[in-house]
C-alpha angles and dihedrals in degrees: 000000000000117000136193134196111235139180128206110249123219108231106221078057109118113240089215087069096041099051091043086062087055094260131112134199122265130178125198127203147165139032086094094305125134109246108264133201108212136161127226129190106265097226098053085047094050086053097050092047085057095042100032098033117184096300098051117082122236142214119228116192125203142185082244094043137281143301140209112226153158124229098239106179134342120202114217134194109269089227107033097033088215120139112264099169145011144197123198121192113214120234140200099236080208093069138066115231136179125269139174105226119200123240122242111200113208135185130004127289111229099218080068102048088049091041101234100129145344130265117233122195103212100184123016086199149009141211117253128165121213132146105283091260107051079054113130123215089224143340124243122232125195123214104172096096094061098101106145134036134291086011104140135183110225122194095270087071088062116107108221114190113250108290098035119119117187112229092181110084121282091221095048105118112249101191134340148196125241141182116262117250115215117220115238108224108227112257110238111199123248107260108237092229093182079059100062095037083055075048103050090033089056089053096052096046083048096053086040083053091048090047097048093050080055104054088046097114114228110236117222126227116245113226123243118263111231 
């Protein structure tokens, strides 16, 4: 089971201190716990996000003792994508509980490597319920077995670990293989280029015509002699 060291934080604390000493603020609840403002180290947090997950309980210690928990949801900064809070939501280890659990694709489908058809994940995860610790971090799907079209792998040809049970519906459709579709290229029509030389040769006959009407000299009337 993945654990974590923990300190209770103060809530009037400002965050700005607390991350600058390469911590970041962190809050547990349920499972009839008060809900508690602690600190972790930034960096051991970082490393059981990656390892735990949201679907792998965790074990907060604590100078009062420790908590079992989930990692619920973590905030991160919009430019640097780093954690920058987390929330845990405490559990009872005695009783089963529901998780979505994220899919992991292996393999390659052979409908894809002869080119025959394309391959469409349908759901990236899917909801189990098991006691906290028979959770898995994530389920493995094999794709290797989709050759032909239309062939498809639904949530029943998942493996679960023993003490899994799927919620999400054995027949839902997990990922699928579908025909190719070629893309038409738009048809530009042929340019009439006599068209535009007739074009440009009117015009020029048009500013000739212009320019000679200009050079014509004006002839002036000669008065009557009286």
């Amino acid at each position: 089971m993945f654990a974590i060291k923990a300190k209770s934080r103060v809530g009037g604390q400002k965050l700005e201190i607390l991350r600058k000493a390469g911590d970041i603020p962190a809050v547990f609840y349920g499972a009839g716990k008060q809900t508690t403002h602690i600190a972790l180290s930034k960096v051991e947090f970082k490393k059981i996000w990656r390892d735990a997950g949201e679907s792998s309980a965790v074990k907060i210690e604590m100078p009062e003792g420790t908590v079992d928990a989930l990692i619920h949801e973590v905030q991160v900064d919009p430019v640097t994508s780093e954690p920058i809070h987390a929330d845990f939501l405490a559990i009872d280890m005695k009783k089963k509980i529901h998780v979505k659990v994220p899919l992991v694709f292996e393999g390659i489908a052979g409908a894809v490597k002869s080119g025959i058809g394309n391959l469409v994940k349908v759901l990236h995860e899917i909801e189990v319920e098991a006691l906290p610790a028979d959770l898995p971090h994530d389920l493995t799907v094999d794709i290797s077995s989709l050759n032909a079209l239309e062939d498809s792998i639904i949530v029943s040809n998942i493996k679960l670990p023993a003490g899994v049970v799927a919620i999400t519906a054995g027949t839902d459709v997990v990922a699928s293989i579908i025909a190719q579709v070629e893309e038409k290229e738009e048809e530009v029509a042929p340019v009439d280029l006599s068209a535009i030389e007739v074009e440009k040769k009117g015009k020029k006959e048009e500013e000739g015509e212009a320019g000679a009407e200009a050079a014509v000299p004006v002839k002036e009337e000669k008065s009557e002699k009286k």
